[in-house]
C-alpha positions as CSV (number, residue, x, y, z in Angstrom):
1,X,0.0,0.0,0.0
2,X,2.9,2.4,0.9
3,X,4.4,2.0,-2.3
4,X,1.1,2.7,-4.2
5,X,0.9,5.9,-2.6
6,X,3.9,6.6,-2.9
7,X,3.8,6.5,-6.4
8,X,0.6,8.4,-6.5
9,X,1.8,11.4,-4.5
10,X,5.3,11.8,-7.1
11,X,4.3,10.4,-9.8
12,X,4.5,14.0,-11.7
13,X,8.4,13.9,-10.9
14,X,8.5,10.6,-12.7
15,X,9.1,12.2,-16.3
16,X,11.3,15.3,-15.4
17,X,14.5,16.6,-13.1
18,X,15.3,20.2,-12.8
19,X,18.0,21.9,-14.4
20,X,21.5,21.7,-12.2
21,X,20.8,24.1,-8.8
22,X,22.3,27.5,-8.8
23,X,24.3,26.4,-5.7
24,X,25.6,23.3,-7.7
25,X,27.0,26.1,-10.4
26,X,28.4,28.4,-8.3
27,X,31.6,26.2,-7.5
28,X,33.6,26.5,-10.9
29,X,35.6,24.0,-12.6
30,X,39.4,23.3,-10.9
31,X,41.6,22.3,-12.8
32,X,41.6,21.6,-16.8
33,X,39.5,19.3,-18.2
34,X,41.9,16.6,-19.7
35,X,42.0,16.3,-23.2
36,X,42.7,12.7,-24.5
37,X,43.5,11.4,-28.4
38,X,39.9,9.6,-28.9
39,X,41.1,8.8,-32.3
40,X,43.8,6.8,-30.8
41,X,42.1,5.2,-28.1
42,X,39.8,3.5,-30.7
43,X,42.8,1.3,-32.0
44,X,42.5,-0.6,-28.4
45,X,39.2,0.1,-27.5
46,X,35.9,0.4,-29.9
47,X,33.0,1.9,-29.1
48,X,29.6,0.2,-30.9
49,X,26.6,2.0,-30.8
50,X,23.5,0.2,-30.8
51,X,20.7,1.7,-33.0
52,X,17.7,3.1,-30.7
53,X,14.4,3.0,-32.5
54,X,12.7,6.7,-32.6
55,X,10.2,5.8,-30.8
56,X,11.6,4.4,-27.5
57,X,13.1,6.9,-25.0
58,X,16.0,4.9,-23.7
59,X,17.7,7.4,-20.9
60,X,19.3,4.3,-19.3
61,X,19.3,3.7,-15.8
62,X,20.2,0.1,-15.4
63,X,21.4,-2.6,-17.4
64,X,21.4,-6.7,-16.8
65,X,23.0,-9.7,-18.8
66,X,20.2,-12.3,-18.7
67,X,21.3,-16.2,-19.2
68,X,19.7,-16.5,-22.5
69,X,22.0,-13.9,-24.2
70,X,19.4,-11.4,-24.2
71,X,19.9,-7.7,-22.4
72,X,17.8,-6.1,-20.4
73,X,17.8,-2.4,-20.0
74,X,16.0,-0.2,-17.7
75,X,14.8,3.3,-18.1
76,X,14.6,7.0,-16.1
77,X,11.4,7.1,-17.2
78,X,10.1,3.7,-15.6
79,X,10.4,1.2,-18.3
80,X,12.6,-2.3,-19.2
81,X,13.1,-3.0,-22.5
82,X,14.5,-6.6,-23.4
83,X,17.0,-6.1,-26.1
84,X,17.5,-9.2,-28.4
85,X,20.9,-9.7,-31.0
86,X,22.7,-7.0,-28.8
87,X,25.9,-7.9,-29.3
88,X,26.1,-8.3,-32.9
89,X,29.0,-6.2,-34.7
90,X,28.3,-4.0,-36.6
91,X,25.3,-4.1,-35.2
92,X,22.2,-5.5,-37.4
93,X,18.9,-7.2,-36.6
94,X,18.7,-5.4,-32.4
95,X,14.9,-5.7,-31.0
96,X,13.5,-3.9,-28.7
97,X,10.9,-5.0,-26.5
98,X,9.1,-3.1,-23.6
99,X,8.9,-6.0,-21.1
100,X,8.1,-3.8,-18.3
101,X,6.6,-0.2,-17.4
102,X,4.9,2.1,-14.5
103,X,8.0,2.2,-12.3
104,X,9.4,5.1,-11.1
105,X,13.0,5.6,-12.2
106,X,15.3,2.3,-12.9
107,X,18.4,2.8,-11.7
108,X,19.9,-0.8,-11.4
109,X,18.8,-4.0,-12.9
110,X,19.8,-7.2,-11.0
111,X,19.0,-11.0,-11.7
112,X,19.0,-13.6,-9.5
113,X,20.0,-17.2,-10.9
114,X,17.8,-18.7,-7.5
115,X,14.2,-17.9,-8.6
116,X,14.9,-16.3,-11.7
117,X,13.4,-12.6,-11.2
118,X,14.8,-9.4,-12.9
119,X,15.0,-7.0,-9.8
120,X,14.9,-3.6,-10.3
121,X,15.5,-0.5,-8.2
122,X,13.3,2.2,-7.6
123,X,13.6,5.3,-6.2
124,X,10.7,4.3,-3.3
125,X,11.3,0.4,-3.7
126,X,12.8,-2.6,-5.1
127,X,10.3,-4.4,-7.3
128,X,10.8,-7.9,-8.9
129,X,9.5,-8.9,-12.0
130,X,8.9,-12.3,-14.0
131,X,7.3,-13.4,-17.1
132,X,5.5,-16.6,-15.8
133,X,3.4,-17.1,-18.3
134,X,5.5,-16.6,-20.9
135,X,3.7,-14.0,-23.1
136,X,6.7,-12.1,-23.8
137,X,6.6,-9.5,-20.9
138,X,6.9,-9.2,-17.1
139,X,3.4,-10.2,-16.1
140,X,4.3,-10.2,-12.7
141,X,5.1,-7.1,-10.4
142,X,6.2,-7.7,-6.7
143,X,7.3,-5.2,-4.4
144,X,10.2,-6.5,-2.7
145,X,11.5,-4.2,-0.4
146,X,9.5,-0.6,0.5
147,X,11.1,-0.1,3.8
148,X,12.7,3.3,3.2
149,X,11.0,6.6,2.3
150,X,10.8,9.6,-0.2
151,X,9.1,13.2,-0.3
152,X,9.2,13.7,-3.9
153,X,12.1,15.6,-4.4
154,X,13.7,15.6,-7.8
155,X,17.7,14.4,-5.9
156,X,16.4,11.1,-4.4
157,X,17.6,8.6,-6.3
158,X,18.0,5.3,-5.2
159,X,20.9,3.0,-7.2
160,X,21.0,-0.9,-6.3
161,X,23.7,-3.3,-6.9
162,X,24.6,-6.8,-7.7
163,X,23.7,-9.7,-5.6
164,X,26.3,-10.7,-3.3
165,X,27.1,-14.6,-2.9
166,X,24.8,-14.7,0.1
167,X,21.3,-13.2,-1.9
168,X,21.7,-10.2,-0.8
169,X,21.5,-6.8,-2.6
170,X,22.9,-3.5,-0.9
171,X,20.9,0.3,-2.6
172,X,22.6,3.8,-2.2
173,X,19.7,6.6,-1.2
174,X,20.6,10.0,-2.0
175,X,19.3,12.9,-0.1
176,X,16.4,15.0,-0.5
177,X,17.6,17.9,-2.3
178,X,21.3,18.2,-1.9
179,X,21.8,18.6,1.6
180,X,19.5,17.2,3.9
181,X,17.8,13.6,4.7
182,X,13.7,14.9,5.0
183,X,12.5,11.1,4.8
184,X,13.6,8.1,6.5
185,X,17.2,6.4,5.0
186,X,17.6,9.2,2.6
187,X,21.9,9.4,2.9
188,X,22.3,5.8,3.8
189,X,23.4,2.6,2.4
190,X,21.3,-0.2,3.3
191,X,21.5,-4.1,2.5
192,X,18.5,-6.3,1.8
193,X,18.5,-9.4,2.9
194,X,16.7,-12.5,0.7
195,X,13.8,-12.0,3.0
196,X,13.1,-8.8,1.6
197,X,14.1,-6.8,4.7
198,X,15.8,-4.1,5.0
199,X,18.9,-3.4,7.2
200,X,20.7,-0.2,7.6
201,X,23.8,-0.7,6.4
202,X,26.4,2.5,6.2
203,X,25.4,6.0,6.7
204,X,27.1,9.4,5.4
205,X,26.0,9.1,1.5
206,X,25.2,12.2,-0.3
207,X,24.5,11.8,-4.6
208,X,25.3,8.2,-5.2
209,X,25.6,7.6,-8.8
210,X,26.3,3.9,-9.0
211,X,27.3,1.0,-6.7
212,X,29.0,-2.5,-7.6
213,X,30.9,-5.0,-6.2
214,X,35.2,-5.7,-6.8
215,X,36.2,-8.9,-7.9
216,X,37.2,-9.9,-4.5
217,X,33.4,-9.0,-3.1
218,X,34.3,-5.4,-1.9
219,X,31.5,-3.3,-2.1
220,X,31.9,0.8,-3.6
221,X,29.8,3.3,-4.2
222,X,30.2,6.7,-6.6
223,X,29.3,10.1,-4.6
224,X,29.0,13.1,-6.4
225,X,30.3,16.6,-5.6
226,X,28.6,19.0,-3.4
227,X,28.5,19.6,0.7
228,X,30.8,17.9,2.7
229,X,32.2,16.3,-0.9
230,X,34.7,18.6,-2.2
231,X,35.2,16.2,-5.9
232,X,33.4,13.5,-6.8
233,X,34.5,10.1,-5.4
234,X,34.6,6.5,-5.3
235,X,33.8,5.3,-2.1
236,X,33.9,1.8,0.0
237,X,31.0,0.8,2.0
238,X,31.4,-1.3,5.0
239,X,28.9,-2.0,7.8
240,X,29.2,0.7,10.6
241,X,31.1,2.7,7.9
242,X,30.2,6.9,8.4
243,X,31.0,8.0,4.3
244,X,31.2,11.7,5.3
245,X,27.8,13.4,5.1
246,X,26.2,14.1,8.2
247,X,22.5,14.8,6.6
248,X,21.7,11.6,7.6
249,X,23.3,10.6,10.6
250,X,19.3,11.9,12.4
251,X,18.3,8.4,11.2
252,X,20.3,7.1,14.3
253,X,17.7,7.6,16.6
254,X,15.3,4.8,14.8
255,X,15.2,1.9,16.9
256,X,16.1,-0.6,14.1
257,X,19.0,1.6,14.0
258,X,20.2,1.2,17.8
259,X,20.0,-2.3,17.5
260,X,22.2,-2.7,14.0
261,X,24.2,0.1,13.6
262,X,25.3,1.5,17.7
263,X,25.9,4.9,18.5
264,X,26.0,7.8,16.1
265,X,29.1,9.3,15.0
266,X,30.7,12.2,15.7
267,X,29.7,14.8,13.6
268,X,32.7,16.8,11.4
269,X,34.0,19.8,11.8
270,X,33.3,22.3,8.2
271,X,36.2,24.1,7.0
272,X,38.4,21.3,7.8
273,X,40.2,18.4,6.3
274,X,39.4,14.5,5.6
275,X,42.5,13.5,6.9
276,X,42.4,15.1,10.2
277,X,38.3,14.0,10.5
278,X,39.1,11.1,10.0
279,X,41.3,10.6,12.9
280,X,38.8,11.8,15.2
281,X,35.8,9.9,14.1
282,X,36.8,6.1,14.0
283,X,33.6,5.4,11.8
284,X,34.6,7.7,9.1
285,X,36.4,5.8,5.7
286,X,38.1,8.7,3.5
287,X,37.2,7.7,0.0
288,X,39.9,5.3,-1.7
289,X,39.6,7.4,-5.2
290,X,39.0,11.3,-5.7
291,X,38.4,12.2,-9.2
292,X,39.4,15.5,-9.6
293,X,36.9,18.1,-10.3
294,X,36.6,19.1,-14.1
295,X,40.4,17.8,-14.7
296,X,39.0,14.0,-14.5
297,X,35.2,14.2,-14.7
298,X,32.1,16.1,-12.8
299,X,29.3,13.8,-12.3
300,X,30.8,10.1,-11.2
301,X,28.1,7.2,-12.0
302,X,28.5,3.6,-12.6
303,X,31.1,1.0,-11.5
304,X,32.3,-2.2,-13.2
305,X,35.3,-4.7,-12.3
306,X,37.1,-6.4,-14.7
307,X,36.7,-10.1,-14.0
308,X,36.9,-11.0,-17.6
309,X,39.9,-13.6,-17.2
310,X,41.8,-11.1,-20.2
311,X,38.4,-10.7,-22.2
312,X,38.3,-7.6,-21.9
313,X,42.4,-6.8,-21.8
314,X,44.9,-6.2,-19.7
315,X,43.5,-4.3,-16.5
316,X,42.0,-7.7,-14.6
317,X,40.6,-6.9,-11.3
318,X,40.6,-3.2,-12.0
319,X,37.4,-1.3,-11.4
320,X,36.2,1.0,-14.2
321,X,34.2,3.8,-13.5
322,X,31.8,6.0,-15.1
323,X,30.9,10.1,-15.3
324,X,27.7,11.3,-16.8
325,X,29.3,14.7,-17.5
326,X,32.4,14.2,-18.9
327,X,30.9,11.0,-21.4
328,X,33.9,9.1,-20.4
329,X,35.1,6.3,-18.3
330,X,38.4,6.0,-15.6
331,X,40.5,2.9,-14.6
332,X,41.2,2.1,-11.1
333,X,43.3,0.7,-9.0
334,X,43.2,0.0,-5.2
335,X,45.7,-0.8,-2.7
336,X,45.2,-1.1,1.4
337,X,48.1,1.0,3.4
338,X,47.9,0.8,7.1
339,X,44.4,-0.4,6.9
340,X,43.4,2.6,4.7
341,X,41.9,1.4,1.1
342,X,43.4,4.5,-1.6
343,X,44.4,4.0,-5.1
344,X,45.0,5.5,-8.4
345,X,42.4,7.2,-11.3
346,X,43.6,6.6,-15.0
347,X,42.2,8.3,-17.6
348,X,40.6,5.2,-19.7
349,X,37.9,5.7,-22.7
350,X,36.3,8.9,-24.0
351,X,33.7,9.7,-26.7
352,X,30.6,7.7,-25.2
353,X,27.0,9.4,-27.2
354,X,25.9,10.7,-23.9
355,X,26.3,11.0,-20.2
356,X,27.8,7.7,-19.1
357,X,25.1,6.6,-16.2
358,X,24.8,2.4,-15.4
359,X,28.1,0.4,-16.5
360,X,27.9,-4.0,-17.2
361,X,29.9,-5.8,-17.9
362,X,29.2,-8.5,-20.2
363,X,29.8,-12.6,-20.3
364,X,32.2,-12.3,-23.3
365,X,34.4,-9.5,-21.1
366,X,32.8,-6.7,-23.5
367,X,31.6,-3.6,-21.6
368,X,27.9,-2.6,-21.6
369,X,27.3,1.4,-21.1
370,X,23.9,3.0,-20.3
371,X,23.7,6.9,-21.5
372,X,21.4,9.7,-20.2
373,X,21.8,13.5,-20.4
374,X,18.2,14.7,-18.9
375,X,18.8,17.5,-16.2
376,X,22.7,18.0,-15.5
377,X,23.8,17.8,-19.8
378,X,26.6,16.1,-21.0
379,X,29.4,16.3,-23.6
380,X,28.3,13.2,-24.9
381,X,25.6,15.1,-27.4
382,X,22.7,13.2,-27.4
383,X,19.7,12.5,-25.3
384,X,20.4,8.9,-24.4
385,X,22.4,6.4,-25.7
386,X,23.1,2.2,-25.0
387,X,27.0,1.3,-26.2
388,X,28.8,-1.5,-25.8
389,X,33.0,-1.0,-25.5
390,X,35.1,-3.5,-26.8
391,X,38.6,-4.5,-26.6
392,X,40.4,-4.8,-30.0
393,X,43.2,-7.4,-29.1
394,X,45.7,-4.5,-28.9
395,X,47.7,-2.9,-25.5
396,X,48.2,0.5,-26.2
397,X,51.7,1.7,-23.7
398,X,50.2,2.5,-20.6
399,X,50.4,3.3,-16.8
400,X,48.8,-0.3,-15.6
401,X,49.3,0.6,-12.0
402,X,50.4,3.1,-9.7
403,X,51.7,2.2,-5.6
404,X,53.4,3.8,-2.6
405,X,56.3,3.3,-1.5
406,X,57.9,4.3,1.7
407,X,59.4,6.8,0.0
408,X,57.6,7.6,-3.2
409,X,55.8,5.7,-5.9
410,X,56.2,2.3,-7.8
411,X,54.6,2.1,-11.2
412,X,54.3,-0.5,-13.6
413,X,53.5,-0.5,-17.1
414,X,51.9,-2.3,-20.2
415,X,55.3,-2.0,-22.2
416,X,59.0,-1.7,-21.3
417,X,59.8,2.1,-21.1
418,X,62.7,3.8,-22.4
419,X,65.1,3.3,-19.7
420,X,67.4,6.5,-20.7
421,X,64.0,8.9,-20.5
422,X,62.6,7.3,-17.5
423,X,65.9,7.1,-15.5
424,X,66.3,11.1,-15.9
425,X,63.8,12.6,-12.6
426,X,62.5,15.4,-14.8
427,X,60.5,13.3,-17.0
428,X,58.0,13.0,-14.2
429,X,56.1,15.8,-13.4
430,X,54.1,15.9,-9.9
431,X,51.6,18.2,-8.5
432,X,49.3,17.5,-5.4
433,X,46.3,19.3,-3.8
434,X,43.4,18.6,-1.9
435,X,40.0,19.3,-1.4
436,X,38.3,21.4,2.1
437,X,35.4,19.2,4.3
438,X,33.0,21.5,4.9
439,X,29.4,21.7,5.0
440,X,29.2,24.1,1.6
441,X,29.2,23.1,-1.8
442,X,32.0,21.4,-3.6
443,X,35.5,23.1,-2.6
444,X,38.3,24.9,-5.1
445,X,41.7,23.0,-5.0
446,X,43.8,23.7,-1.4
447,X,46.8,23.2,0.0
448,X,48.7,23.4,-3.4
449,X,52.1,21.7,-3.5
450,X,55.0,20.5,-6.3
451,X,56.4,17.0,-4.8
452,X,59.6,16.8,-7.0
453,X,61.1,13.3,-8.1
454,X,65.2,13.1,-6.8
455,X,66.0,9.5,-7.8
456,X,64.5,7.3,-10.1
457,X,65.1,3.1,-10.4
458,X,63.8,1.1,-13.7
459,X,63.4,-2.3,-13.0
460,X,61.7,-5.8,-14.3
461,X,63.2,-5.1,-18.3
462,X,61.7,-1.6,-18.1
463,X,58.0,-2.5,-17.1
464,X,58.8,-1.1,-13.3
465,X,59.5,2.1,-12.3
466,X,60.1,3.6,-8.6
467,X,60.4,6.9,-8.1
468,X,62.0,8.5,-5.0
469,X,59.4,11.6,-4.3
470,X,59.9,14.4,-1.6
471,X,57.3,16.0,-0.7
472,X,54.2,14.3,-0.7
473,X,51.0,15.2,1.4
474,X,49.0,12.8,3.2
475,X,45.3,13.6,2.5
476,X,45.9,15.0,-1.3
477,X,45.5,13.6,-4.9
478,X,49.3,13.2,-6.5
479,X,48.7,14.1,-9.9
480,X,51.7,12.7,-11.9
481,X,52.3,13.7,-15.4
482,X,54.9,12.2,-18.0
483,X,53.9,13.5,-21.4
484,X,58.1,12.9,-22.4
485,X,57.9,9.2,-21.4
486,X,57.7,7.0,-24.6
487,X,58.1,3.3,-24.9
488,X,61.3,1.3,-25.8
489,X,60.2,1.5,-29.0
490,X,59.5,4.8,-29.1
491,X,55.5,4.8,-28.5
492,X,54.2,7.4,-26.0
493,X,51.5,7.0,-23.6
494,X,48.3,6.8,-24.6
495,X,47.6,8.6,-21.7
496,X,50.4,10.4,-19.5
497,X,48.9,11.1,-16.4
498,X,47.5,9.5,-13.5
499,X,45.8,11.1,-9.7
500,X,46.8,9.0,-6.9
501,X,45.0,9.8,-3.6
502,X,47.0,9.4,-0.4
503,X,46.1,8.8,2.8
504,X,48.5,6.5,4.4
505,X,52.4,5.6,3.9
506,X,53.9,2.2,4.4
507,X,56.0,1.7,7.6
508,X,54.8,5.1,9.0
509,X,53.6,8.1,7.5
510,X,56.7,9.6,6.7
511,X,54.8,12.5,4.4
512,X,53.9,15.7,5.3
513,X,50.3,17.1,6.2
């Protein structure tokens, strides 16, 4: 019944989002935009378009690989279309087939294998659906789980992920508006059980844009720039875990919540800084990746891990992530120091039709992208958009990974490098800066500094490098540049930079604050 009126009372909101806020614009771009050869990334990674019929309005919000080859894809504007000869290249033959409609915003798509349902996410539920009969289209619509709330705002999305081993599937809520919780769980993670209840899971969320698992069964989320989030983010959710935004932290107080999720946290101090929060509130996980405002994206969204076995190249347990603004799509890759989960963002694919929302990927290793430009725009041009990006059998030279060191950095790449140019410590370039916490929108780059490389050791035939780096700043993204670097055949990077976001040191943090 809830859901019903829920659906009754918002329905209006169900076919348009306002324009971006006029506090969301105030906070102007950082740092350049990178610029990155598309041309030349196609050689190692193709984009295929799949043709949309002019009829269907396909701003995609989830995307699922059924068992039977087929794809499901799930709509903004409450419908699931089952896709049939998808993956045919070039594309020829593709049908479309509403399957589903009257729900209220798909953003995420999940099967489960067990009783073979096509769960979807909602913003005020997850519904399953089923063709039992066999007519071609879901004839069956259960609610599954209704146990959080909305008002109606435009900003509460609700993203779901995966299924975990165990059955059970985890949602992001964002808040009402951009900076407060005005309904129950808005600003919290919360997992579902295969019972259909719902248990709060990790609070502090503000704009999630997308949430998947890793290839070992870590769970991260995308948060998206605004208060107490001074860049976009990936971000890992744990249970207890505080992820930085105090909105919802009121939610506390709800008995189910005293029971599964203990005391409240401290809250944080504005005008201050993640790393020195994060000291005094135990709960709080800094996010592992910050992508840099405007120089890497503006609008994170959807997550996918490589577990292709090489199907899809060579960035195996990487996790690839999405932003709706930019059209493109990052690398990472994660490393634990000192118990603290941080990694580095790589510049991956560019050139997707539209904003890039929901990211799948696929059973032969291909990647599916969802597009959607309603409401924040895109550089992507068009409206809406379903791609699928695949590998070409090619390794362009590349950055494949990017570590601390006790004194600096260890990276490793796709080709042997030019040991004469990488030995010499002004081929690498480094800036770092960081980002205030604070209650007010966004935050311009701070605490500004120029680690310099002294000393410089190429090992493992040239695919190793470790760089000797004074200077670095715990709590800051360590944006490296080496646009001189080329291959030992003479090939330069596909793409020469890299943001590493520190927050611990091995053996001691020996960098500065």
């Amino acid at each position: 019944m809830k859901s019903i009126l829920n659906r009754l009372v918002i329905a209006a909101f169900a076919l348009s989002v306002a324009a971006l806020p006029a506090f969301a614009q105030k906070n102007a771009a950082n740092g350049p935009m990178y610029k990155p050869d598309v041309a030349e990334e196609a050689k190692y990674y193709k984009i295929v378009t799949i043709p949309i019929p002019e009829d269907i309005t396909l701003e995609v919000g989830g995307i699922e690989c059924m068992p039977d080859g087929t794809l499901m894809v799930g709509t903004r504007r409450g419908d699931i279309y089952k896709v049939e000869n998808a993956y045919s290249d070039p594309p020829k033959d593709v049908k479309f087939t509403k399957w589903a409609t009257g729900l209220h915003e798909v953003l995420g798509l999940a099967y489960n294998a067990k009783d073979g349902y096509l769960y979807a996410g909602t913003r005020q539920d997850i519904t399953k659906l089923k063709d039992k009969k066999g007519v071609g289209y879901a004839d069956t619509y259960d609610i599954f789980c209704d146990q959080w709330a909305i008002t109606g705002d435009y900003h509460e999305y609700g993203f779901i992920s995966p299924f975990d081993k165990d059955g059970n599937l985890y949602a992001v809520l964002c808040l009402t508006g951009s900076f407060n919780s005005n309904a129950p769980w808005r600003g919290w993670g919360v997992k579902i059980t295969p019972d259909g209840k719902m248990h709060p899971f990790a609070s502090g969320i503000r704009s999630p844009g997308g949430i998947a698992f890793d290839g070992s069964g870590n769970l991260y989320y995308t948060d998206n720039q605004g208060p107490w989030n001074g860049t976009s983010s990936m971000k890992l959710l744990k249970q207890g875990a505080f992820e930085g935004h105090p909105g919802g932290n009121k939610w506390y107080d709800l008995p189910i919540n005293q029971k599964e999720m203990g005391k409240r946290p401290t809250d944080p101090q504005t005008n201050s800084r993640i790393y020195i929060e994060m000291e005094k509130i135990p709960e709080f996980i800094p996010p592992p990746i910050w992508l840099p405002h405007s120089r890497l994206g503006q609008s994170a969204s959807g997550i996918a891990a490589d577990t292709s076995d090489g199907k899809f190249g060579p960035y195996g347990k990487q996790i690839f992530v999405g932003d709706q603004h930019h059209s493109n799509v990052v690398r990472c890759s994660l490393e634990t120091v000192n118990g603290r989960t941080q990694g580095v963002a790589i510049p991956f694919k560019y050139g997707f039709g539209s904003g890039v929302l929901p990211m799948k990927q696929a059973p032969d290793g291909s990647m599916w992208v969802g597009g959607t430009n309603r409401g924040w725009g895109s550089v992507g041009p068009k409206q809406f958009a379903l791609e699928r990006l695949v590998w070409t059998g090619k390794n362009a030279f590349e950055i494949f990974d990017m570590k601390v060191t006790a004194d600096g950095f260890e990276l490793k790449f796709l080709e042997p490098v030019d040991t004469q140019l990488a030995s010499d410590p002004a081929t690498w370039q480094f800036e770092s800066y960081s980002y205030l916490y604070r209650s007010d929108y966004g935050s311009p780059e701070v605490d500004a500094g120029t680690p310099t490389v002294k000393k410089v050791n190429v090992l493992d035939g040239g695919k190793t490098v470790r760089l000797t780096v004074e200077g670095m700043k715990i709590g800051s993204i360590h944006e490296l540049h080496a646009d001189k670097l080329t291959s030992k055949e003479g090939q330069k990077l596909l793409h020469p930079v890299a943001y590493y976001t520190l927050w611990a040191m091995p053996k001691g943090e020996q960098a500065s604050r």
